[in-house]
N, C-alpha and C positions, 0 to 999 in steps of 0.2 A: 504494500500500500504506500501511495507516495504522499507524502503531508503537503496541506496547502502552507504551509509556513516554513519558508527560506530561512534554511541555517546559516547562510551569510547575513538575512536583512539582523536573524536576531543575535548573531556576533555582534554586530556591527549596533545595535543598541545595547548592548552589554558594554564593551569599550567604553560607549558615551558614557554608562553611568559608573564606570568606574572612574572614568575623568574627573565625574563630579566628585566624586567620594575624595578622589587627589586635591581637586580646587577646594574644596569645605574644609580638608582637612589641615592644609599650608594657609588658611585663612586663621584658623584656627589658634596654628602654630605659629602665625602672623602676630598675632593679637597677644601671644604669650610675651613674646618677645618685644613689644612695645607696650607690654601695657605699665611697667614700670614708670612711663613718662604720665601718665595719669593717675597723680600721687592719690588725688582724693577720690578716684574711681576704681582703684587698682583692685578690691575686690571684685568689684562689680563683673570687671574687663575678666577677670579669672576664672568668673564660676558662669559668664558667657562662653568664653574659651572650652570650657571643660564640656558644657553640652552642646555645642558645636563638634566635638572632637565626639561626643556620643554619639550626634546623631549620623556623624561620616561613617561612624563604625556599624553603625545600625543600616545606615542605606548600602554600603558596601556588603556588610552579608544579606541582605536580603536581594539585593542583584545576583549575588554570587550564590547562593541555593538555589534561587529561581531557574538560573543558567543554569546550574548543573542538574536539576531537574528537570529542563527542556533537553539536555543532551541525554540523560539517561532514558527519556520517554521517548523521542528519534531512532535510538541504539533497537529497544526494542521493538517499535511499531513499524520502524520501515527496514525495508531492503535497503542498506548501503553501501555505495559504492568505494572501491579503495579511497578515492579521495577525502570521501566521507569519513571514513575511518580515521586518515591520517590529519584532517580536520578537527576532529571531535577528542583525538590522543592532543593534538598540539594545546587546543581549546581548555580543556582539563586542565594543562599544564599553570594555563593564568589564572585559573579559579584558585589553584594551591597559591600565586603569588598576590592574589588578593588576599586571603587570608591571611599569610606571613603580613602584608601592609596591617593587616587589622590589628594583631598583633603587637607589632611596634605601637602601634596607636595604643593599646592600652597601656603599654610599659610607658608611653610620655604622660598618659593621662594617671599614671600611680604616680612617676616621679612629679607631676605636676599637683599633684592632691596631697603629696607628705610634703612639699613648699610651701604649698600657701597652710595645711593646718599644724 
């Protein structure tokens, strides 16, 4: 059975939304890193920071389950071609390096939370 839904279009919105998860999270890490100049906001700027950097990690696994849910329900439902295969092996691969990214992200968001308390 051949699925109406292109495994290229929905790589290719998966990247986007890892992009994002990258942009929210270097905002984030943006705001850490200046927010010492905003003496009398400087909580404020941290515990923004802090659920900013949750919610990157929150949108980044849930892109990344989602994806690999659409690639395990492809694997099964259709006939695929070698390309396919060696698409959906490569594809895997960045799911694991989103996850490593999420990762990191909590280790700045612990060294970030024994800072400020």
């Amino acid at each position: 059975m051949v699925s109406p839904l292109h495994s290229q279009s929905t790589f290719n919105g998966y990247v986007s939304q890892m992009r994002n998860m990258f942009s929210t999270s270097s905002v984030a890490l943006a705001m850490v890193a200046l927010g010492h100049h905003f003496v009398q906001y400087k909580w404020h700027i941290k515990i923004i920071a802090l659920l900013v950097i949750l919610f990157s990690i929150i949108y980044g696994y849930t892109a990344s389950s989602d994806f690999a849910n659409y690639l395990t329900y492809m694997e099964k439902h259709n006939e695929l071609t070698e390309l396919n295969i060696f698409q959906f092996k490569q594809w895997r691969s960045r799911i694991i390096l989103s996850y490593i990214y999420m990762f990191i992200l909590i280790a700045a968001m612990i060294i970030l939370l024994k800072r400020t308390l």
